[in-house]
DRENDRENDREN-539885 format. One record per residue: z, y, x of N, C-alpha, C, CB in turn. Coordinates in steps of 0.05 Angstrom, whole numbers, plus 5000, padded with zeros to 4 digits. Glycine has a CB too. Example, Ala and Ser with C-alpha at 12.3 -4.5 7.8 and 13.67 -1.06 7.14 Angstrom:
! residues 2
515648865264515649105246515649345264518149115226;514249555257514349795273515750015258511449885282;
This chain:
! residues 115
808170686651808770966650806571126663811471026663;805971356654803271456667804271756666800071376648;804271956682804972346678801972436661805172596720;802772596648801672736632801273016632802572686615;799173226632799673486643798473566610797773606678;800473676590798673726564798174066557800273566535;795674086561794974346553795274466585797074496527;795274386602796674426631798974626640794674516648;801074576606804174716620805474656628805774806611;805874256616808174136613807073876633809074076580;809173736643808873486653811873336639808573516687;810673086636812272936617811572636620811873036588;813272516629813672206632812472056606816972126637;810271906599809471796574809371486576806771916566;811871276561810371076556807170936549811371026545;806570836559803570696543804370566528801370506557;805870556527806370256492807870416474809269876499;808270706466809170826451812370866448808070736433;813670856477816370726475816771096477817770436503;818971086485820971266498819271486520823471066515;820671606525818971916540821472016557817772236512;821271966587822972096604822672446610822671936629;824172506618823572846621821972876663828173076616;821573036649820673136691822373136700819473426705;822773006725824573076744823473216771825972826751;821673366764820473626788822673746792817973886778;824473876779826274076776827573926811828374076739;828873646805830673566826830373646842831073386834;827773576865827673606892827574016900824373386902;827774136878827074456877831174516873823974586839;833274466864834674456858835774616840835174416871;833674606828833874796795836474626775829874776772;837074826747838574836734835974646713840175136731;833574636704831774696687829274556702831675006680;827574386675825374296686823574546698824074126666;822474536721819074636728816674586709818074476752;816474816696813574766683810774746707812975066661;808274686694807474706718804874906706806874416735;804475096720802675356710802475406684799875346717;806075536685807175696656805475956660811375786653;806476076637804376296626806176506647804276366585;803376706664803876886680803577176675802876826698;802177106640800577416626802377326600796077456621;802377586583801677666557799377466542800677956560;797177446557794077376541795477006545789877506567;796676916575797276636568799176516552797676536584;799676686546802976706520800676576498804977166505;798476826490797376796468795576586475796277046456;794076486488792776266498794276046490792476286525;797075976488798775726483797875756448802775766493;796275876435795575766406792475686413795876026378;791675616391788775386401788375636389787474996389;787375826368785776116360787876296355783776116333;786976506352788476836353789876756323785677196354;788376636304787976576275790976436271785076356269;790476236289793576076281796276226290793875776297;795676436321797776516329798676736313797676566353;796276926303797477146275798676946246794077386260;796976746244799276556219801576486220798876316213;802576366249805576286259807576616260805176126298;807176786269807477046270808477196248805377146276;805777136227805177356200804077556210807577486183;801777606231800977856230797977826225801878006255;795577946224793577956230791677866252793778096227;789877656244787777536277786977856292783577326265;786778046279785478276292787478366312784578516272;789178376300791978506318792478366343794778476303;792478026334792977796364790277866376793377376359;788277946373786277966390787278176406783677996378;787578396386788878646411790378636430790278816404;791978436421794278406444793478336462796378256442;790678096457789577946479789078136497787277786473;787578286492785378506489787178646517785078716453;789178886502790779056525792778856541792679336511;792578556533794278416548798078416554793078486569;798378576521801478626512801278586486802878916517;803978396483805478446460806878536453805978366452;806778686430808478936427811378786418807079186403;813778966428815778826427816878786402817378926443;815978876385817978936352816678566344815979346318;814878486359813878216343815578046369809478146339;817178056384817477826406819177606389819277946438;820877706376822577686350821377356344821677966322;818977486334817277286313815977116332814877426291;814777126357814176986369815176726383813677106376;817476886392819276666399820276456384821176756406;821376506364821676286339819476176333822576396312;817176136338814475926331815975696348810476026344;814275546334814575226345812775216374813074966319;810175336375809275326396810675446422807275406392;811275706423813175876446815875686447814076256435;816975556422820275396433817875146457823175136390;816175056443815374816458814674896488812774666443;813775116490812875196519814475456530809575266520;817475366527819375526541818775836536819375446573;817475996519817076236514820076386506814876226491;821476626510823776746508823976956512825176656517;825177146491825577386500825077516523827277406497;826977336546827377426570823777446588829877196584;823077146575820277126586818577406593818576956564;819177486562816877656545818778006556817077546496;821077956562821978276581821278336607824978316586;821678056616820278086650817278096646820977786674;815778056632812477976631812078326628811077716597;813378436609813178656602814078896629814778656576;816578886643816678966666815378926693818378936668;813578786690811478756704813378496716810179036723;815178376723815478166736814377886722818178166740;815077726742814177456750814977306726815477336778;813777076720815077006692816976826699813176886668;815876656730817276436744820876566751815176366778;821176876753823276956756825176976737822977126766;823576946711824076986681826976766682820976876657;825676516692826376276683828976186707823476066682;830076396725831076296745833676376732830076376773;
């Protein structure tokens, strides 16, 4: 068994022999409800950072690479798309959520997002 930090959000228990995959148990000793990510997204821009180009995150979306650059850019996403964001496969994989994306927007903590 070896930990794994992928893309540096997630930590995840990985067989070497292709077996089975335990979950984190960081959460325990913290006495959370929910695994601990470990340096989840604290911006807007690391939201959009969880796609490998702007290219794929306007494809998953449907909007335009020019537009995800903007967002990069002023470091918001505008809310009429959180909709669409959230439903990607990438944001379900890295805990991304509405709630994420209201507190990010109210200027709070994203870590508070998740409490």
């Amino acid at each position: 068994m070896k930990s794994l930090t992928l893309r540096g959000f997630f930590m995840k228990t990985v067989c070497l022999c292709g077996l089975a995959r335990s979950p984190d148990k960081m959460s325990l000793p913290f006495k959370t409800i929910c695994l601990i990510s470990v340096g989840m997204a604290d911006s807007f821009r690391s939201i959009i950072d969880l796609w490998p180009t702007r290219i794929a995150m306007a494809t998953d979306v449907g909007g335009a690479a020019g537009e995800v650059s903007k967002w990069w850019q002023r470091d918001k996403i505008p809310d009429r798309w959180w909709a669409r964001v959230v439903s990607t496969r990438v944001a379900m994989e890295n805990g991304v959520t509405l709630e994420v994306l209201a507190r990010l927007a109210a200027g709070a903590n994203v870590e508070e997002a998740r409490a």
